[in-house]
N, C-alpha and C positions, 0 to 999 in steps of 0.2 A: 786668405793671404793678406799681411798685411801691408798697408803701404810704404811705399820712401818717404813720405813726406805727410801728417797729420795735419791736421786742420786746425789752425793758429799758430803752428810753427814758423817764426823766423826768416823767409827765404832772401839770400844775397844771390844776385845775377847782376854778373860783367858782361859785357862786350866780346863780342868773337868773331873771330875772321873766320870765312866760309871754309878755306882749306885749312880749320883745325878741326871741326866738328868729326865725332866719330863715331859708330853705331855703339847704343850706352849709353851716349851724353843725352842730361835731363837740360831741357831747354826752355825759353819762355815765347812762346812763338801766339801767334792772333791765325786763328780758326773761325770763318765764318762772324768777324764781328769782336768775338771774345777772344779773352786774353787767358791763356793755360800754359802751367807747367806740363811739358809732354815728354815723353824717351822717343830719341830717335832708336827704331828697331829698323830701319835698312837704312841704304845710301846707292842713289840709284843716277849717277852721273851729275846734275845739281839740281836734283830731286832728292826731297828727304819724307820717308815713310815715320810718322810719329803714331803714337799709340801710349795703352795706358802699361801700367806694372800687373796687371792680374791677366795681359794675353790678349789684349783687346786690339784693335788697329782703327783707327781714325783718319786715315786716308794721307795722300802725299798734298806736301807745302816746298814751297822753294825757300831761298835765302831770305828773301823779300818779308817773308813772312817769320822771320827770327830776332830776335829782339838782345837774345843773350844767352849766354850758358849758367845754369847752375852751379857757385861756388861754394855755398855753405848753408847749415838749414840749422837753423837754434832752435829750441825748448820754449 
C-alpha cells in the first residue's frame, strides 16, 4: 500500500480547534519526543487514537499533543 504522503513531499499544517478534528484527519502531533504526521483512526471522548495508513495503531494522544491538521501536500 502505498502512502498519503512520500518522503520529501511538501507538507502545509494550520492550526485546529479540538472540536473540529475528525476520525480521517492527518494531523501533526509529538509521540514520545518526535514530531509525526499521524491519522486519527478513533475519537474516544478527548482522547484521539492516531496510527499509520497501512492499519497500524500507535496508541492514544490528547489535544495537548496536537500541533495541527494537515492542509496540503506538494510534489
Amino acid at each position: 500500500m502505498k502512502g498519503k504522503i512520500d518522503s520529501g513531499q511538501l507538507c502545509t499544517v494550520e492550526p485546529v480547534e479540538e472540536d473540529d478534528l475528525e476520525k480521517g484527519d492527518i494531523v501533526l502531533c509529538k509521540v514520545n519526543g518526535n514530531e509525526y504526521l499521524h491519522l486519527i483512526k478513533a475519537i474516544q471522548g478527548k482522547r484521539y487514537q492516531i496510527g499509520n495508513n497501512k492499519g497500524g495503531i500507535n496508541g492514544w494522544i490528547t489535544f495537548n499533543s496536537i500541533y495541527g491538521i494537515l492542509v496540503k501536500v506538494e510534489a
